[in-house]
GUTOR-984176 format. One record per residue (C-alpha): residue in one letter; residue number from 0; x, z, y. Coordinates in nm, 2 decimals, always signed. Each point is the difference from the previous one (the first is absolute). Layout:
! GUTOR-984176
<site a,NUM,<X,Z,Y>>
...
! end
This chain:
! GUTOR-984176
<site x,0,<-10.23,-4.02,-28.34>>
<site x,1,<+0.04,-0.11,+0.35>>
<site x,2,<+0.30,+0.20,+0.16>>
<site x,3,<-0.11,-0.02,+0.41>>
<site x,4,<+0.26,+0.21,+0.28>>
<site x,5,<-0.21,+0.13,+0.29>>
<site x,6,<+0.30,+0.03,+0.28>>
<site x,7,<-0.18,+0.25,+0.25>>
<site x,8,<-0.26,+0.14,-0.25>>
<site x,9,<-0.04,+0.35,+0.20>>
<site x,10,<-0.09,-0.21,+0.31>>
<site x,11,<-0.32,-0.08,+0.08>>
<site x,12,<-0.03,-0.33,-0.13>>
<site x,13,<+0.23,+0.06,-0.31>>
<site x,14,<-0.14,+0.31,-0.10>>
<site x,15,<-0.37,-0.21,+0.00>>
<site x,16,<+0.15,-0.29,-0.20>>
<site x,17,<+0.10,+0.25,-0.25>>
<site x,18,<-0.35,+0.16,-0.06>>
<site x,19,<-0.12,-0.35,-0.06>>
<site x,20,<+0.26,-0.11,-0.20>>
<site x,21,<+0.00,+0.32,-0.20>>
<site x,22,<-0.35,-0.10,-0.14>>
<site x,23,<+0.12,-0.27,-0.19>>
<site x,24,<+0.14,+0.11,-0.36>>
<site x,25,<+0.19,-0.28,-0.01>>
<site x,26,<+0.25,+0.08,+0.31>>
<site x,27,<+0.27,+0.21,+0.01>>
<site x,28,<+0.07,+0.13,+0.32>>
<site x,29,<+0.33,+0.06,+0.12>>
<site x,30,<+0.10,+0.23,+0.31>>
<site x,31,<+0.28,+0.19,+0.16>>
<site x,32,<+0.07,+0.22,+0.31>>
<site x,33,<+0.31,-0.01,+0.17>>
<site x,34,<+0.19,+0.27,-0.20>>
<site x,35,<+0.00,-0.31,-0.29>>
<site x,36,<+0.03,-0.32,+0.22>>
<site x,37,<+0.11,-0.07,+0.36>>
<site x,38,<-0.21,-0.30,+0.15>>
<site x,39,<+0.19,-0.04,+0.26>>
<site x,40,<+0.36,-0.01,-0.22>>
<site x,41,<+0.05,-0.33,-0.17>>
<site x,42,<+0.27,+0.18,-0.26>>
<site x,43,<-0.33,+0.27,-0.12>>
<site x,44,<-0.28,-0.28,+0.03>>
<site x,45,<+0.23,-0.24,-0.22>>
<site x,46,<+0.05,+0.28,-0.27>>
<site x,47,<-0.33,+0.10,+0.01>>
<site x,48,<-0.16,-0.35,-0.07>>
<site x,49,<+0.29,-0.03,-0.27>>
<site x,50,<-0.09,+0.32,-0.19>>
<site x,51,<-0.37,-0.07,-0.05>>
<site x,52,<-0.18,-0.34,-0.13>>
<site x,53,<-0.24,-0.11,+0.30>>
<site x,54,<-0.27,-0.25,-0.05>>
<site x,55,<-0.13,+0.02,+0.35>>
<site x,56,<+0.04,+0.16,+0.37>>
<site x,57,<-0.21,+0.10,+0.25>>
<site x,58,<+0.21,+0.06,+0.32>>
<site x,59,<-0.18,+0.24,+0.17>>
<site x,60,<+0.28,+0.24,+0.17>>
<site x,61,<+0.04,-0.04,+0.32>>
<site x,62,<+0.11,+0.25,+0.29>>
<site x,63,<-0.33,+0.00,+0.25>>
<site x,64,<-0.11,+0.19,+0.25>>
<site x,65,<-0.23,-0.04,+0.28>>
<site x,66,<+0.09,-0.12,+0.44>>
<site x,67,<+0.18,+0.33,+0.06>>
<site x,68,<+0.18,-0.02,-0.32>>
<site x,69,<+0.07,-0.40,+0.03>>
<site x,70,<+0.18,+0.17,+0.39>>
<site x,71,<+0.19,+0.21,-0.11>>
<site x,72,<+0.17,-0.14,-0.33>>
<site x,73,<+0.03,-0.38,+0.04>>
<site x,74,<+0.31,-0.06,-0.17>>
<site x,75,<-0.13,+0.22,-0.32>>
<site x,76,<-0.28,-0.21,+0.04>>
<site x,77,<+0.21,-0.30,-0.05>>
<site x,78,<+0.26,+0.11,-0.18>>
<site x,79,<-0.19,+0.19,-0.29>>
<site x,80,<-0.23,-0.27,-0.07>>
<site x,81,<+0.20,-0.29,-0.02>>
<site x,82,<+0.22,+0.17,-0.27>>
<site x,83,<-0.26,+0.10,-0.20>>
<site x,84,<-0.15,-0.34,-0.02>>
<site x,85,<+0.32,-0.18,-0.05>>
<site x,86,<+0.13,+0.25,-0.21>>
<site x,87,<-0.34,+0.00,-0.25>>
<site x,88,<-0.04,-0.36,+0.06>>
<site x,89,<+0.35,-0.09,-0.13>>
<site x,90,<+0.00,+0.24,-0.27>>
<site x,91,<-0.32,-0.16,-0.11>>
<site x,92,<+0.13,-0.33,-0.03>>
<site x,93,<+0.38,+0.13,-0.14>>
<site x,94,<-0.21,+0.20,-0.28>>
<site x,95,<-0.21,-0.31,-0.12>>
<site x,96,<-0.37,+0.14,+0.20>>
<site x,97,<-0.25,-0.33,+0.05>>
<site x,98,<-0.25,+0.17,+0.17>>
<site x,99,<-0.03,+0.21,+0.28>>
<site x,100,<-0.20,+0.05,+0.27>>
<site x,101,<+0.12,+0.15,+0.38>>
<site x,102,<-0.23,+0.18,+0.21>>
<site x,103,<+0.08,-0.07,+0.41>>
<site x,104,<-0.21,+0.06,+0.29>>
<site x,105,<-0.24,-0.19,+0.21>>
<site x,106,<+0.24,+0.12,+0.29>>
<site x,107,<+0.18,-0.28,-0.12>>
<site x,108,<-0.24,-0.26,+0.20>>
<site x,109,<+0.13,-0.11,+0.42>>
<site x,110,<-0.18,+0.28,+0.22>>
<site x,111,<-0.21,-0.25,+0.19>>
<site x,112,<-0.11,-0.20,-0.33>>
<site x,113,<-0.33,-0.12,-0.01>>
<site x,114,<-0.26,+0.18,-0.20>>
<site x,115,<-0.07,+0.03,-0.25>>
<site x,116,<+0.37,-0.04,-0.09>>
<site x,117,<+0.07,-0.23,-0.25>>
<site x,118,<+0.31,-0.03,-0.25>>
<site x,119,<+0.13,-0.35,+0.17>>
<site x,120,<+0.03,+0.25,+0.32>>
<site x,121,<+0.33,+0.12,-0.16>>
<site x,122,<+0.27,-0.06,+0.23>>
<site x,123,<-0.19,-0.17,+0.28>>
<site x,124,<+0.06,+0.28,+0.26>>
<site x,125,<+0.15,+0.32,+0.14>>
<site x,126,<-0.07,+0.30,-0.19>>
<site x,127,<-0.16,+0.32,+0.14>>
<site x,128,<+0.37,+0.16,+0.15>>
<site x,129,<-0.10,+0.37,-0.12>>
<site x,130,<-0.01,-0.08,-0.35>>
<site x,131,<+0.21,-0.33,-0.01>>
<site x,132,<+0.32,+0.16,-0.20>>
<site x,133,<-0.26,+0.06,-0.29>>
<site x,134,<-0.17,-0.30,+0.04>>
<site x,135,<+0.34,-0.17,-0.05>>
<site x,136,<+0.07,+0.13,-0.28>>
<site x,137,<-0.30,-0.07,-0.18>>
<site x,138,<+0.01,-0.34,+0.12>>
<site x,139,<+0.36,-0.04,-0.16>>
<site x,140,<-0.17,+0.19,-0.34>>
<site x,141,<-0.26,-0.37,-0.03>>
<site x,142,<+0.29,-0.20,+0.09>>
<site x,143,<+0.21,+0.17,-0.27>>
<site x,144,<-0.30,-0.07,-0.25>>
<site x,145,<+0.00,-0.36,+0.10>>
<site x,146,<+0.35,-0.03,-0.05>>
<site x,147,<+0.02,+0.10,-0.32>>
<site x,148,<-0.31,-0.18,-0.06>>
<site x,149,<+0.13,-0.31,+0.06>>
<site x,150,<+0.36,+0.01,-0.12>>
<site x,151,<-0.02,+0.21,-0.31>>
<site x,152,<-0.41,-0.13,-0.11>>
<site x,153,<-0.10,+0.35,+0.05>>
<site x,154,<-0.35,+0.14,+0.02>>
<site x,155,<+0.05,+0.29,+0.28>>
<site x,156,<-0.35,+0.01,+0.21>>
<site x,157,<-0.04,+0.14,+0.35>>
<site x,158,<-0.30,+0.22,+0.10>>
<site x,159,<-0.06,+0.06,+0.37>>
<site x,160,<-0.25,+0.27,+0.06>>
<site x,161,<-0.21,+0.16,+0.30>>
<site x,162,<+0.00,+0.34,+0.12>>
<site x,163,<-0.03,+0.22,-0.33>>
<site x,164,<-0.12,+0.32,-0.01>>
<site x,165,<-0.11,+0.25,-0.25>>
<site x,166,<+0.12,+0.27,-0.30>>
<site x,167,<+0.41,+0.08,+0.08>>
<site x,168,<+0.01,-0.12,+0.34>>
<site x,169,<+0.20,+0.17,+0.26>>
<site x,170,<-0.20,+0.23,+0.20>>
<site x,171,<+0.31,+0.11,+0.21>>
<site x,172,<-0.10,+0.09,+0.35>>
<site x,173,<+0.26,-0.23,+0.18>>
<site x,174,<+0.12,-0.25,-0.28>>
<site x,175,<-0.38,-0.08,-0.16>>
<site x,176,<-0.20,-0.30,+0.10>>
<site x,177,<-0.34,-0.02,+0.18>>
<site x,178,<-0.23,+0.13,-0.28>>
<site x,179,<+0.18,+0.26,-0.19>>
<site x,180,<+0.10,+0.10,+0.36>>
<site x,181,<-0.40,+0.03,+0.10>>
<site x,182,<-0.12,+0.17,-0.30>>
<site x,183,<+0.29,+0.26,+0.02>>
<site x,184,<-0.10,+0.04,+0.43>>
<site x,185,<-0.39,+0.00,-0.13>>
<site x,186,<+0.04,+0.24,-0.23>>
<site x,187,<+0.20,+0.23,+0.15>>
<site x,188,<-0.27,+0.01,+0.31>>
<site x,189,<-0.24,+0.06,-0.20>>
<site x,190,<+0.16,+0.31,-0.14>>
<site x,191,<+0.11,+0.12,+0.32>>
<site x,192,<-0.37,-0.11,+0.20>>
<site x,193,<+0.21,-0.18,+0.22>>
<site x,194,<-0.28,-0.16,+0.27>>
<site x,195,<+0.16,-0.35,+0.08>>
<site x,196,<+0.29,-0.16,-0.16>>
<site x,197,<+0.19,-0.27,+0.18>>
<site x,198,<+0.08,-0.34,-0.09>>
<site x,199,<+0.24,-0.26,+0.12>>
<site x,200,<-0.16,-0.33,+0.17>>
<site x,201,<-0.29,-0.11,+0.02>>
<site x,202,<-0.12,-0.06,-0.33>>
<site x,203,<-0.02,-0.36,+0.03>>
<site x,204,<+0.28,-0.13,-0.20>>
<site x,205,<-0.17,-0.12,-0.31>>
<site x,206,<+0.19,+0.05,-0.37>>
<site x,207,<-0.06,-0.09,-0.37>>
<site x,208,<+0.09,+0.32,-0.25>>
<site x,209,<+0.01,-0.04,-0.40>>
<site x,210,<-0.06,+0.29,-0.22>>
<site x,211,<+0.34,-0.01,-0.21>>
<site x,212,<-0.18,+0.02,-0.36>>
<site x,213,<-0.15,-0.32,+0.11>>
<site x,214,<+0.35,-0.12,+0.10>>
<site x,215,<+0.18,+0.11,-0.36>>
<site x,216,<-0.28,-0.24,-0.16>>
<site x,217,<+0.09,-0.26,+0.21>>
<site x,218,<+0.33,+0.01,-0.06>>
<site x,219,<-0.02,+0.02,-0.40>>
<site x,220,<-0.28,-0.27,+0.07>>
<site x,221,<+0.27,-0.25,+0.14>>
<site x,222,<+0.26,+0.15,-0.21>>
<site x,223,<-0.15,-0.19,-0.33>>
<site x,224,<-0.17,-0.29,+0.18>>
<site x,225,<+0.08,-0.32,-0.24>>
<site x,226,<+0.31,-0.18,+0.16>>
<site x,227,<-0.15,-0.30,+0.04>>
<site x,228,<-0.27,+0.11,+0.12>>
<site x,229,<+0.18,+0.24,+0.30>>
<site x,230,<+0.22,-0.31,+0.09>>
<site x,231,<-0.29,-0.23,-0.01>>
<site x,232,<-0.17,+0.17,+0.24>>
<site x,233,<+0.32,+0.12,+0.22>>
<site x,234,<+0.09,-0.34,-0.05>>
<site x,235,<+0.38,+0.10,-0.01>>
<site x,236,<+0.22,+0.24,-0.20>>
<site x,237,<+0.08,+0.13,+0.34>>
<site x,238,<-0.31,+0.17,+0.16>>
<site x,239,<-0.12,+0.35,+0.05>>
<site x,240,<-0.37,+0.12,-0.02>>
<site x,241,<-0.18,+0.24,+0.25>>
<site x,242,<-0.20,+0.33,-0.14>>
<site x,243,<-0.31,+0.15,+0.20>>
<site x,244,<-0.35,+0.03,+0.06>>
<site x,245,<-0.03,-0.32,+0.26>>
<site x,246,<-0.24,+0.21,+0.17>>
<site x,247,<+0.14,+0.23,+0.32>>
<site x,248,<-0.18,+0.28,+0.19>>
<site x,249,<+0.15,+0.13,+0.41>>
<site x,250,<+0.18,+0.29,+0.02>>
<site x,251,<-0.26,+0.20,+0.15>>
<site x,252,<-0.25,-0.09,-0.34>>
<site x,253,<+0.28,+0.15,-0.23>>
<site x,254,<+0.07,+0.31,+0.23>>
<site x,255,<-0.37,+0.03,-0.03>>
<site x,256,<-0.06,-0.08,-0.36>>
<site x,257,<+0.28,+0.29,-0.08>>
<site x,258,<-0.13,+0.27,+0.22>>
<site x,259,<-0.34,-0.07,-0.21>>
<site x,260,<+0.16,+0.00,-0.35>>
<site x,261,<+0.18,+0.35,+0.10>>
<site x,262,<-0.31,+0.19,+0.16>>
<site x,263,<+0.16,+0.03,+0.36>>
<site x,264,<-0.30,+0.04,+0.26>>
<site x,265,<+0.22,+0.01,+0.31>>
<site x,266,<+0.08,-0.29,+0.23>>
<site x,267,<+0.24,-0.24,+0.01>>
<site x,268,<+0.17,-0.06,+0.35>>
<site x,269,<+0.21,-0.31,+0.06>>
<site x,270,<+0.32,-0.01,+0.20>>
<site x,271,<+0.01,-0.31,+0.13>>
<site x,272,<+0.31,+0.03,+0.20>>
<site x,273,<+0.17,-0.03,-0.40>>
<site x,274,<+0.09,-0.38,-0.14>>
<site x,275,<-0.29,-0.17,-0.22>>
<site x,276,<+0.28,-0.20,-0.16>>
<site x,277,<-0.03,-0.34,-0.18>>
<site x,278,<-0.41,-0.11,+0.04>>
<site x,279,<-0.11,-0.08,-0.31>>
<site x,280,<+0.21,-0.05,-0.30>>
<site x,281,<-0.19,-0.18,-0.30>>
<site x,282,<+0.07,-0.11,-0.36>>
<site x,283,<-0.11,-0.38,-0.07>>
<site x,284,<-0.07,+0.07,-0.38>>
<site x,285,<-0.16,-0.33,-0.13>>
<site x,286,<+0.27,-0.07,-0.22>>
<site x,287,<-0.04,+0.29,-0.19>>
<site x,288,<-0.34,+0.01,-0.01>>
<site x,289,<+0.03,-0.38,-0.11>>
<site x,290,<+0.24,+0.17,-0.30>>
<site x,291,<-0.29,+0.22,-0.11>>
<site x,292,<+0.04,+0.33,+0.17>>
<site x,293,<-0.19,+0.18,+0.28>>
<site x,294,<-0.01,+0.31,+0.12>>
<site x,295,<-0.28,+0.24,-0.10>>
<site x,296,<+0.04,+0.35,+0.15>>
<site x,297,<-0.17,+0.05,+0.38>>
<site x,298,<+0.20,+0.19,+0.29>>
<site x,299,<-0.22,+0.25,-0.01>>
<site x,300,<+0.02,+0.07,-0.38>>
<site x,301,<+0.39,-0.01,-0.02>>
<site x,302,<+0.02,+0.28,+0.27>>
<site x,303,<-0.18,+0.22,-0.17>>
<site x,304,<+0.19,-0.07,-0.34>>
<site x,305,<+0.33,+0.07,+0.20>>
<site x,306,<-0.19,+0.31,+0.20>>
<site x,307,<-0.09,+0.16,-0.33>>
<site x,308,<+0.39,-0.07,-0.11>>
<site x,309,<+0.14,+0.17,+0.31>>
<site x,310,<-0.22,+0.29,-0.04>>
<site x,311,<+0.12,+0.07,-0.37>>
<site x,312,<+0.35,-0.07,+0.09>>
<site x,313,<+0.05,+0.15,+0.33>>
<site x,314,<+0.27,+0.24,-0.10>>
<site x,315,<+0.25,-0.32,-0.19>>
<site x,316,<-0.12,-0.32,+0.18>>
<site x,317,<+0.33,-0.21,+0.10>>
<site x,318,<+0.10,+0.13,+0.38>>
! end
C-alpha cells in the first residue's frame, strides 16, 4: 500500500489528482483541511508529516487567484506560497519522502519569451509585473526541488502547467480566471436574455487552456516516470517539465466557443478601449510528449464537462 499526501486536494488540481489516484486499490490517500494542518506553519506541517507514514507528495496547494486578485494581495501571494512550499518541501525531506512532485505555473516563464515557451526560458527575463509575486514563489518552489535534489539525492519533480480549467474551479465573479469567469457571464445572460454581453480587448490575444483531469494524469504520469528515464531525458536532476495541449486558440475563439457550449444567442461586443494583455502565451510541450504523454481532451469538450459541473453545483461551487 502506497501512502500518497495530496496538499491542496479541495483545489482544483488536488481535488482531480485525488479522483485519479483514488482508482487505484493499491493507494492510500491521505488529506487534511486546515482545522488538522496549517500549510503555511512550519511547527503544524512538521507534526503533521511526523504523525503519518508518507510514501509520496503531490504539492498541489497553493494560494491563486486571478489579475485582480494578483492587485490586490501581492504580499499573500508571496508570502503564502513560499511557506507552503518550503514548509512541505522540508518536511518531506526531514520525514524520509523520495518522491514528490511540485505543481508551478507557466506564469513562471519572462513576459516577452519566445513562443512557444520552453523550459530553458526559466530565468532569462522579466516576469509579467501583475502576477510576478506568484511567479516568484513558484519559481523559488523548482529551486527548492533542485536543491534538495542535488544535496540530499532526492527524487522531488516539478510540473509546470498551462491555464487549467475545469470541475472545482473558482467561478467567483472578481477573483476567477478567464473561463470560469465566461461561463458564469454566459450563463447568467442567458437566464436573464441579456442582448449583448461585453468583453475586454479585442479578442486577439491568443491562449492555450488544459482541461484539469487531463492535468491530474499528467502529473501522476510524471510522478512514476522511471528515474533514469526522467533524468535521461531532462538531462539533469535539476529541471522542471511543462503541462498543456501545445496547441492555442485567440481570445475571441474561446469567448466564442463558450457562448456556444452555454446556448447564449446574443452578441458579443468588444471594448477595445480595455488591455489585451500579454499576446500569446504558449506551452512548448515536446519533452513531455517525448516522455509518453499527450493531451487528449479538445477545448470544446472540456467546456462542456466543466459547464455541466457548474450547472449541478451552482449552489456550493468554490466563490
Amino acid at each position: 500500500m502506497k501512502r500518497i499526501f495530496v496538499a491542496g486536494h479541495k483545489g482544483m488540481v488536488g481535488s482531480a489528482i485525488v479522483r485519479q489516484l483514488s482508482q487505484d486499490s493499491n493507494n492510500q490517500i491521505i488529506t487534511a483541511d486546515r482545522s488538522e494542518v496549517d500549510l503555511v506553519n512550519q511547527q503544524s506541517v512538521s507534526d503533521f508529516f511526523a504523525k503519518n507514514q508518507i510514501n509520496q507528495v503531490y504539492l498541489a496547494a497553493a494560494k491563486v487567484g486571478g489579475i485582480h486578485a494578483n492587485n490586490e494581495y501581492p504580499a499573500e501571494f508571496i508570502y503564502e506560497n513560499l511557506m507552503i512550499e518550503a514548509n512541505i518541501i522540508h518536511a518531506a525531506h526531514k520525514n524520509d519522502v523520495q518522491d514528490l512532485l511540485f505543481l508551478g505555473s507557466s506564469c513562471i516563464y519572462p513576459k516577452m519569451a519566445p513562443q512557444p515557451m520552453k523550459e530553458d526560458a526559466l530565468l532569462t527575463g522579466l516576469l509579467e509585473c501583475t502576477n510576478e509575486p506568484y511567479a516568484i514563489a513558484k519559481i523559488a518552489g523548482i529551486k527548492l526541488c533542485e536543491s534538495y535534489n542535488r544535496q540530499y539525492g532526492r527524487d522531488y519533480r516539478s510540473v509546470m502547467p498551462t491555464n487549467l480549467y475545469g470541475e472545482n474551479d473558482n467561478f467567483h465573479p472578481e477573483n476567477s480566471h478567464v473561463i470560469p469567469a465566461l461561463i458564469r457571464r454566459f450563463h447568467e445572460a442567458k437566464l436573464a436574455n441579456a442582448p449583448v454581453v461585453n468583453a475586454w480587448g479585442t479578442g486577439k490575444p491568443m491562449r492555450e487552456f488544459l482541461y484539469v483531469d487531463e492535468m491530474a494524469e499528467a502529473s501522476i504520469f510524471v510522478m512514476n516516470l522511471d528515474r533514469e528515464i526522467y533524468q535521461r531525458e531532462t538531462q539533469t536532476m535539476l529541471s522542471h517539465i511543462n503541462v498543456g495541449t501545445g496547441i492555442d486558440c485567440t481570445i475571441k475563439e474561446l469567448t466564442e466557443t463558450v457562448a456556444k457550449v452555454i446556448g447564449y444567442q446574443g452578441e458579443i461586443h468588444w471594448d477595445t478601449t480595455k488591455p489585451d494583455g500579454t499576446p500569446r502565451k504558449l506551452m512548448d510541450v515536446s519533452r513531455l510528449e517525448r516522455l509518453g504523454w499527450k493531451a487528449q481532451i479538445s477545448l470544446e469538450e472540456g467546456l462542456t464537462q466543466t459547464y455541466q459541473w457548474f450547472l449541478e453545483n451552482q449552489d456550493s461551487f468554490r466563490g
